[in-house]
C-alpha positions in Angstrom: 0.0 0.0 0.0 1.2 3.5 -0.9 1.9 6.2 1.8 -1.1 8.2 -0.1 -3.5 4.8 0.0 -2.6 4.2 4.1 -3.0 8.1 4.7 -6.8 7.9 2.9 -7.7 5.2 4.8 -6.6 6.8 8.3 -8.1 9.6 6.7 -11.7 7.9 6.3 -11.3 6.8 10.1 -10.6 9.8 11.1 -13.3 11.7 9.3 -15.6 8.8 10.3 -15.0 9.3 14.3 -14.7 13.3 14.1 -17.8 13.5 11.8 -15.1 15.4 9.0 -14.8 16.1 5.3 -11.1 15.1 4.9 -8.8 15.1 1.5 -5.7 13.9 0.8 -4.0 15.5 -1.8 -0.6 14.6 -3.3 1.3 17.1 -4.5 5.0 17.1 -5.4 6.9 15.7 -3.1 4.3 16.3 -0.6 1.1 14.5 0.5 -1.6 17.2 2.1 -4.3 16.5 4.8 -6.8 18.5 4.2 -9.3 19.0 7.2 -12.5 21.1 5.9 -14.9 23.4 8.1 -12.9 22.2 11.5 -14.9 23.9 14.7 -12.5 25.5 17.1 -12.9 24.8 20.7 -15.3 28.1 22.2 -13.2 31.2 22.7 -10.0 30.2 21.1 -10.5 32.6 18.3 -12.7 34.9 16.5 -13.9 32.5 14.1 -15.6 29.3 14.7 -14.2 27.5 11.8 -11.7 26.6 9.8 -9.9 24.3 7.3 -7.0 22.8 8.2 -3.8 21.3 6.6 -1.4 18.9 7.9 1.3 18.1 5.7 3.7 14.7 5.4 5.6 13.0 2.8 5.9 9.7 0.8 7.4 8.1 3.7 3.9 8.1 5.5 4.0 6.7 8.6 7.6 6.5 9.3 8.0 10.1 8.7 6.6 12.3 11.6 3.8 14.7 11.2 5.1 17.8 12.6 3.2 21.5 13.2 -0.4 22.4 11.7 -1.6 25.2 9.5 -5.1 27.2 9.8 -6.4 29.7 7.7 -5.3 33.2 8.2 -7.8 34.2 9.7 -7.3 32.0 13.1 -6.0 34.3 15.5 -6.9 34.7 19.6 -10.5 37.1 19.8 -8.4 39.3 21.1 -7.0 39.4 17.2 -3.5 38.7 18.7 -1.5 36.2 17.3 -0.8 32.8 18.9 3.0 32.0 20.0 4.6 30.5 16.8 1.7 31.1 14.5 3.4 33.9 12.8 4.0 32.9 9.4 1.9 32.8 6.8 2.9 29.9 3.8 0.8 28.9 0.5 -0.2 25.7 -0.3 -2.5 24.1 -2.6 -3.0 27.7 -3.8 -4.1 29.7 -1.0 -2.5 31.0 2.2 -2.3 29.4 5.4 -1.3 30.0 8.9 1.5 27.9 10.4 1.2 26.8 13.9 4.7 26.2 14.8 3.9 23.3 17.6 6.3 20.7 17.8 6.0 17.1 19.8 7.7 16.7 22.9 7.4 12.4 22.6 8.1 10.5 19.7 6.2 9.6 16.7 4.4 5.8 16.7 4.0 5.2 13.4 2.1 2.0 14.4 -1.9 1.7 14.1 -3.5 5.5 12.6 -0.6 8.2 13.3 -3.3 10.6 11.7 -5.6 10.3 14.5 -2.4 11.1 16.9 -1.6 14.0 14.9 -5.4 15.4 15.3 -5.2 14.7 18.9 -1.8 16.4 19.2 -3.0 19.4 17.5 -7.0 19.6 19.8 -4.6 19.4 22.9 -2.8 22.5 21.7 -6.6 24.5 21.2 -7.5 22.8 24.8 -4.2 23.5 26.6 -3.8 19.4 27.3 -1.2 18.6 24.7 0.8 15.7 25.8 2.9 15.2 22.5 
């Protein structure tokens, strides 16, 4: 199975327990996760919703998942900016906000990693990242 087959199926599970629209989308030498209309935890930002990209390669699931971008619009309500979520990168032509988070365990690239990253990246919204 390709890294782009094993990442649509962990893809489908994870849509399938969040209740998500996901895409995976290969491009170059990069394979996109594409998380539409995600709802933000109340009173992280000023939105309510927004897509979300995670990005990994073609060594899927042995190479770690690593930061999350937003749209640009995802700041605090205060309209300030998050710690590390100051850049602003393009891909799959439009503009996204990088979250800068990094893991403080190591990656398991053993049953859905994808489901790990997603729970990685709630715990930063929630304050209760453990990774």
């Amino acid at each position: 199975m390709s890294a782009k087959q094993l990442l649509e199926k962990h893809a489908e599970e994870l849509g399938a327990i969040a209740g998500l629209r996901i895409e995976v989308i290969e491009q170059g030498n990069r394979i996109f996760v594409l998380i539409h209309d995600y709802q933000l935890p109340h009173g992280v930002s000023s939105v309510e919703k927004t897509d979300v990209v995670f990005v990994t390669d073609f060594q899927y699931p042995f190479s770690a998942m690593d930061m999350f971008w937003t749209d640009i619009a995802v700041v605090r309500p205060n309209g300030s900016l998050y710690e590390g979520s100051e850049a602003i990168e393009e891909y799959l032509g439009r503009k996204w906000r990088r979250f800068s988070y990094h893991r403080n365990n190591i990656w398991n690239p053993s049953g859905n990693p994808l489901l790990d990253h997603f729970a990685f990246m709630e715990g930063r919204w929630t304050g209760k990242a453990t990774r």
